[in-house]
C-alpha positions as CSV (number, residue, x, y, z in Angstrom):
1,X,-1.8,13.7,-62.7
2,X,-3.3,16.0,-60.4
3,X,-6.1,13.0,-60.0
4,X,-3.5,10.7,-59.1
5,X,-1.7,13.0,-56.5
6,X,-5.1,13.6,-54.8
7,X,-5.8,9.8,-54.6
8,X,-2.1,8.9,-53.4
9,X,-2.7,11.6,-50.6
10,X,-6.2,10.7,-49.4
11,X,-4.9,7.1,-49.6
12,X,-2.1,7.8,-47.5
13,X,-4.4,9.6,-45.1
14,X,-7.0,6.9,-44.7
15,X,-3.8,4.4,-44.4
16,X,-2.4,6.9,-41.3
17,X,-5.9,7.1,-39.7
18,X,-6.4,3.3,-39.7
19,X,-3.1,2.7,-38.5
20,X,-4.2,5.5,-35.6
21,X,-6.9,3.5,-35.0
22,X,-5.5,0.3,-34.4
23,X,-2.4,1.7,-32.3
24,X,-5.3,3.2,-30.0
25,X,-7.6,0.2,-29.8
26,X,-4.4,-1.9,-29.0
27,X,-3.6,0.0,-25.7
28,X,-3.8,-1.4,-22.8
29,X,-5.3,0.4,-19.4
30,X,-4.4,-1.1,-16.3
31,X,-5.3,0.3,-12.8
32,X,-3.4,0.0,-9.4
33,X,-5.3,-0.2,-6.1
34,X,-4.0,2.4,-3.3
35,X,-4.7,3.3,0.0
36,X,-6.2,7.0,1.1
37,X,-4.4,10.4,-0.3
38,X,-2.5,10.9,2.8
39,X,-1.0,7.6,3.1
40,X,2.6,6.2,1.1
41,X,0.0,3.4,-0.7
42,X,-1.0,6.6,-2.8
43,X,2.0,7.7,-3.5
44,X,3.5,4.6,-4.8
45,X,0.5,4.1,-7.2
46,X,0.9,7.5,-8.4
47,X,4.7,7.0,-8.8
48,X,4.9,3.8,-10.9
49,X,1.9,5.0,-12.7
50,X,4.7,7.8,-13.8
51,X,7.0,6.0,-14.7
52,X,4.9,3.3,-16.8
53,X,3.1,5.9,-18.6
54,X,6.7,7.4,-19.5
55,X,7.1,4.2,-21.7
56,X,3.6,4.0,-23.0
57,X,4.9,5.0,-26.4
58,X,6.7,1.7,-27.0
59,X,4.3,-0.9,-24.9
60,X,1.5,1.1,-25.1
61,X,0.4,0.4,-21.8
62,X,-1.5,3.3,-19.6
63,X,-1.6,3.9,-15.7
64,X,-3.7,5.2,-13.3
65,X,-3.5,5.0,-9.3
66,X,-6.8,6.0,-7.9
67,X,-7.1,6.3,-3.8
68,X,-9.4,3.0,-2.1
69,X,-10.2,1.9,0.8
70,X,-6.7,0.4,1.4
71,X,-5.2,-3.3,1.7
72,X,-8.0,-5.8,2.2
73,X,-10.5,-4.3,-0.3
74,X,-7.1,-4.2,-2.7
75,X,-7.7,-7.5,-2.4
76,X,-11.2,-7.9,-3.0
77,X,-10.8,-5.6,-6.0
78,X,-8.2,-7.8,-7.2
79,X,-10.6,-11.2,-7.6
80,X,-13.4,-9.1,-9.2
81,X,-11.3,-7.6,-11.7
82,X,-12.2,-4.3,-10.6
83,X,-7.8,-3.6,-10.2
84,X,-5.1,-4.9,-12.3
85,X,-2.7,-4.1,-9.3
86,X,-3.3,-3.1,-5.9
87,X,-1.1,-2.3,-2.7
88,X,-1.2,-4.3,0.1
89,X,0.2,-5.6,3.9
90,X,2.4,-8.5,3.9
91,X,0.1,-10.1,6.2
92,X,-3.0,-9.2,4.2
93,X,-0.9,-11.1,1.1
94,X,-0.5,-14.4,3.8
95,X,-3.5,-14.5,5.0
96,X,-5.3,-14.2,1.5
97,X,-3.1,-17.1,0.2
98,X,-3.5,-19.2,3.3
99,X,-7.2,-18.7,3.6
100,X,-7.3,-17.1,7.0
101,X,-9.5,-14.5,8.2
102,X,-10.5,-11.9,6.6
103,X,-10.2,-14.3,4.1
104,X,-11.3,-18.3,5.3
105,X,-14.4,-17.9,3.3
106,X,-12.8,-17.2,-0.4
107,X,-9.3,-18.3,0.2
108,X,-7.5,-15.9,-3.1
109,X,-5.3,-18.7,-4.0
110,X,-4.2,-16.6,-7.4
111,X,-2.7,-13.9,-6.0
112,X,1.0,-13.0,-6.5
113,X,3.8,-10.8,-5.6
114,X,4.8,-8.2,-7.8
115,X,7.6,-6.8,-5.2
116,X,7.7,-4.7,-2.0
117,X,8.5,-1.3,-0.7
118,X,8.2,0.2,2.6
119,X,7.9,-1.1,5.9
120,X,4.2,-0.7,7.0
121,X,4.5,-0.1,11.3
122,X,1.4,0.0,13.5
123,X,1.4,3.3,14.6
124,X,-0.5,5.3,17.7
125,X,-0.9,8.8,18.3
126,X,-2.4,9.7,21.6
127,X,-3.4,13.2,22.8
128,X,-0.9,14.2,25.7
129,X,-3.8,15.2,27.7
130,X,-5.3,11.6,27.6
131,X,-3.0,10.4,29.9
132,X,-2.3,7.4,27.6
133,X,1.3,6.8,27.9
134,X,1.3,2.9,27.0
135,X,-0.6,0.3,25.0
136,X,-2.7,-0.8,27.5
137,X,-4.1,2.6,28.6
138,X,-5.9,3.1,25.4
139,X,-8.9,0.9,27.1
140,X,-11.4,3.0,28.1
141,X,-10.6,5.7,25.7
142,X,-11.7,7.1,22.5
143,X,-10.2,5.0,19.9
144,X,-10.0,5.8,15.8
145,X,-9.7,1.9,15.1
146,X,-10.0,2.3,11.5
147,X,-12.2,2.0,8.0
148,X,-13.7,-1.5,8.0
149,X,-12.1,-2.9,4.4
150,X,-9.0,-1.6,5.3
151,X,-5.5,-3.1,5.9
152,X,-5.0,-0.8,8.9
153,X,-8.5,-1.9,10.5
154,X,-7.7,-5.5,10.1
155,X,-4.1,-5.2,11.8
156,X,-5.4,-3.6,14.4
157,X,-9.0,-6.3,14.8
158,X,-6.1,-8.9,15.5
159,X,-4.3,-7.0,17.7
160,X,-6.8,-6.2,19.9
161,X,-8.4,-9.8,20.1
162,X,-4.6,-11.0,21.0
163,X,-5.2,-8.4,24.4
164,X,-8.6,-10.0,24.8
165,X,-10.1,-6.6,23.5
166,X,-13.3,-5.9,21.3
167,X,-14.9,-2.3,20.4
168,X,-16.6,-1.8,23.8
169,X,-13.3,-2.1,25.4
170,X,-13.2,1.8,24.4
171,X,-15.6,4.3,25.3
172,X,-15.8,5.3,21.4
173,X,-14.4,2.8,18.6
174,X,-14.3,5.6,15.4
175,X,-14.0,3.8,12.2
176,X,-12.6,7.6,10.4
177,X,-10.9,7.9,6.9
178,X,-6.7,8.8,7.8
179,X,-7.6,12.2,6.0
180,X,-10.2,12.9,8.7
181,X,-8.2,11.7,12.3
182,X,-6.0,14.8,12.5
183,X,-8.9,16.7,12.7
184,X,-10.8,14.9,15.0
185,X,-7.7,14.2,17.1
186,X,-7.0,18.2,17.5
187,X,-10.5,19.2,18.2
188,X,-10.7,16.7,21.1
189,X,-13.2,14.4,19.6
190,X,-10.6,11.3,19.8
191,X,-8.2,10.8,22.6
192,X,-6.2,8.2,19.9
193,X,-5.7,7.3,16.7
194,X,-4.1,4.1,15.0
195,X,-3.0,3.7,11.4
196,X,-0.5,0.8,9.6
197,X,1.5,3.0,7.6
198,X,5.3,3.6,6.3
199,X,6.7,6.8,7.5
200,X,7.0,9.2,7.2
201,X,3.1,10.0,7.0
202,X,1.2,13.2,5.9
203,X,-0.9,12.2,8.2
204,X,0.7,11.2,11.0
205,X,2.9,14.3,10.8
206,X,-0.4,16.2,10.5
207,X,-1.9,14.6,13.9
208,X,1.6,15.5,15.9
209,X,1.7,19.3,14.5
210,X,-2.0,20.1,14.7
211,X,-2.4,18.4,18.3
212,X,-0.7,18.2,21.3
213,X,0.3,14.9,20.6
214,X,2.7,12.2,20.8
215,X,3.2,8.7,19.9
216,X,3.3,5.6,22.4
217,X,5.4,1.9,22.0
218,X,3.0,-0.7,20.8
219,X,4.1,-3.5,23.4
220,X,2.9,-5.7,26.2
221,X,2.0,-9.0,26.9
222,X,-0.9,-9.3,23.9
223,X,2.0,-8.0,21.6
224,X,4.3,-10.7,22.5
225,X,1.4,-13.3,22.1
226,X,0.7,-12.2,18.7
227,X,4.1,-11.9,17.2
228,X,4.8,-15.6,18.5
229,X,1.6,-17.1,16.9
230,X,1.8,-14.3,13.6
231,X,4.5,-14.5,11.7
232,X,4.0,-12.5,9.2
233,X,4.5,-9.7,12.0
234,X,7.8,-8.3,12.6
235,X,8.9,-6.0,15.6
236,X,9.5,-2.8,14.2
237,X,10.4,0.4,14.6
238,X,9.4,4.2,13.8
239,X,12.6,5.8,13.1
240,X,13.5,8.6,15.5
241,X,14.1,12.2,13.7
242,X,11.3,12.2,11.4
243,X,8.3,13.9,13.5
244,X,8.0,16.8,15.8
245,X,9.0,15.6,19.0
246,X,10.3,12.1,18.5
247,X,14.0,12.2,19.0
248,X,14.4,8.1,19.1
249,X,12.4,4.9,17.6
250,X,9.3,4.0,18.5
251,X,9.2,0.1,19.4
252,X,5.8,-1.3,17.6
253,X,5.1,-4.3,14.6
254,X,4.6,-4.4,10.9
255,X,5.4,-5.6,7.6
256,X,5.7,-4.5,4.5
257,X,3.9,-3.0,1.9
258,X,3.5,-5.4,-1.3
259,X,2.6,-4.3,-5.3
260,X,0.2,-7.7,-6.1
261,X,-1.5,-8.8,-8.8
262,X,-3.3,-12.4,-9.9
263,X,-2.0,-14.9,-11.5
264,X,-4.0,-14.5,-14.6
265,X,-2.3,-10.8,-15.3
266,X,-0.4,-10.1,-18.6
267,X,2.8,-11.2,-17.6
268,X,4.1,-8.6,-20.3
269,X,2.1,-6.1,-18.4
270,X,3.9,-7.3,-15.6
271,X,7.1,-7.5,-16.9
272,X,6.8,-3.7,-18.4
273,X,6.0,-2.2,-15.3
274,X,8.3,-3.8,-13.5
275,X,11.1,-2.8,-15.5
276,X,9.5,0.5,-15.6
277,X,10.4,0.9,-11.7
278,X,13.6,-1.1,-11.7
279,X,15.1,0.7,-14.4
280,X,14.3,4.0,-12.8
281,X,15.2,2.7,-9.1
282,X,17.0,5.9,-8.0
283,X,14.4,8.7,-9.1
284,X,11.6,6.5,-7.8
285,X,12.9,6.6,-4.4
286,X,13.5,10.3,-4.8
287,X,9.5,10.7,-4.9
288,X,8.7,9.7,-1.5
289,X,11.1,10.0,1.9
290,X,9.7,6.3,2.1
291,X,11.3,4.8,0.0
292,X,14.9,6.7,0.4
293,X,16.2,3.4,1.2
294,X,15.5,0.2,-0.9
295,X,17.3,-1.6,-2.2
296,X,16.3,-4.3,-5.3
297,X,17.4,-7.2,-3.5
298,X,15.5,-6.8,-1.0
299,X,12.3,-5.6,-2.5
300,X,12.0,-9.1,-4.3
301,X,12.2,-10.8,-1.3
302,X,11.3,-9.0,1.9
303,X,7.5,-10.1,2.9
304,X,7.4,-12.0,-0.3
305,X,4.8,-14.4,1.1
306,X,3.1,-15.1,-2.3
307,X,4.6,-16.3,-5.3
308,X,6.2,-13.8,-7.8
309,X,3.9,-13.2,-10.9
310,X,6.2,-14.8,-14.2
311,X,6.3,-11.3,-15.4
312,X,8.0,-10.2,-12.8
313,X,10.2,-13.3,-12.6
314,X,11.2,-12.8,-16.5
315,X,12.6,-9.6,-15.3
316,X,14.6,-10.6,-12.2
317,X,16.0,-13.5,-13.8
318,X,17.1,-11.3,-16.6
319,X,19.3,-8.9,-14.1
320,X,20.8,-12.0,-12.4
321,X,19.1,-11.4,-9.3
322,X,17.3,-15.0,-9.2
């Protein structure tokens, strides 16, 4: 008997550990594409990673958010498999599907919507001593125009060739990281810096408490030009109240930020993360002042410009909101 019980028991522990080992080797790792750690791209990654992993008990699915270069390399990182997910501009998401510059060489005819958050605005912060008070005075000046790669660098390449400008219309075009303009903005190395970003920004807020600083409208004749030719620009505005300093909106453009996949995704990946979010709408806006205000119906369809994945669909449909 004693044989018997030992055999039962080390055949019930192999049948555990092979039942271990096939739970493990049947999850499923998927990685989301950000933006840099001071931007609202890493903080959504990092908050729907939470809330997927929360579930990974019943789909077995696993998260992580890791900070890139930002919107256009999402992109890139999307077609060679490199992300499962990645952040990026509505007009990024246009142009990809279109085939326009950045993209007119590999038009990324598979990508699609997974839904969107925030608005992304094109924002300026000048050095008070710069004498910079409107668009146009940044010629001549020294100019952070952003990381080549990124979302924010692209925006601002196709605003300046709709004012005719190229990088020697500044005395110095930096290309820094957001993490390092504050810096370079307080200790007088910069007289501007520009970043497409929701607000509000760590580092935008950084830049306006650790310089004597300010922010300028984005407007002017090249503006106009470009939102009549670009429409997948919007005016927008920074909202008054949430920097040092800025009692009332700042006029400027943007869009908004989109979660995008490709077409050949899981759609049961999709649908699980999607569901992870919606489900928990209310505590994921509680992570980021950002997102304070979505609403669902809105982030299914505002700067959609590519088609929804079917994962995503299957859950939409399901609530009755398609």
């Amino acid at each position: 008997m004693e044989y018997q019980a030992m055999m039962k028991l080390v055949t019930g522990a192999m049948a555990a550990l092979l039942l271990s080992t096939q739970v493990s080797a049947e999850a499923r790792y998927v990685t989301i594409g950000t933006g840099g750690q001071t931007g609202v791209y890493y903080t959504a990654g990092q908050s729907v990673c939470r809330f997927l992993n929360r579930g990974a008990s019943d789909h077995n699915i696993k998260c992580n958010a890791p900070s890139s270069a930002g919107s256009v390399s999402n992109i890139v990182a999307l077609q060679n498999k490199d992300y499962d997910f990645g952040f990026i501009q509505s007009d990024h998401q246009y142009k990809a599907i279109e085939g326009q510059a950045p993209f007119d060489k590999k038009p990324v005819k598979n990508l699609r919507a997974v839904f969107s958050l925030q608005s992304e605005i094109l924002t300026v912060v000048v050095r008070n001593d710069s004498k910079i008070n409107e668009f146009e005075d940044l010629k001549g000046k020294r100019v952070n125009i952003g990381v080549p790669g990124s979302g924010s660098r692209d925006t601002f390449d196709e605003v300046m060739q709709a004012n005719g400008w190229d990088k020697n219309t500044f005395s110095l075009a930096a290309e820094l990281k957001p993490a390092e303009m504050a810096a370079a903005l307080g200790d007088n190395n910069l007289d501007a810096i520009t970043y497409v970003v929701g607000h509000p920004s760590g580092a935008i807020q950084e830049a306006l408490t650790t310089a004597d600083a300010k922010l300028i409208p984005v407007t002017g004749d090249g503006i106009d030009k470009l939102l009549e030719t670009a429409t997948y620009f919007t005016q927008a505005n920074i909202p008054g109240g949430l920097y040092p300093g800025v009692d009332k909106p700042i006029p400027s453009i943007g869009g908004k930020a989109i979660l995008a996949t490709t077409e050949e995704t899981d759609p049961e990946v999709v649908y699980q993360l999607v569901k992870s979010v919606f489900d928990n709408l209310e505590r994921f806006k509680r992570l980021h002042p950002a997102f304070a205000e979505l609403k669902a119906e809105d982030m299914i369809s505002a700067g959609i410009t590519a088609p929804l994945h079917e994962g995503a669909k299957r859950y939409y449909q399901e609530k009755g909101w398609l």
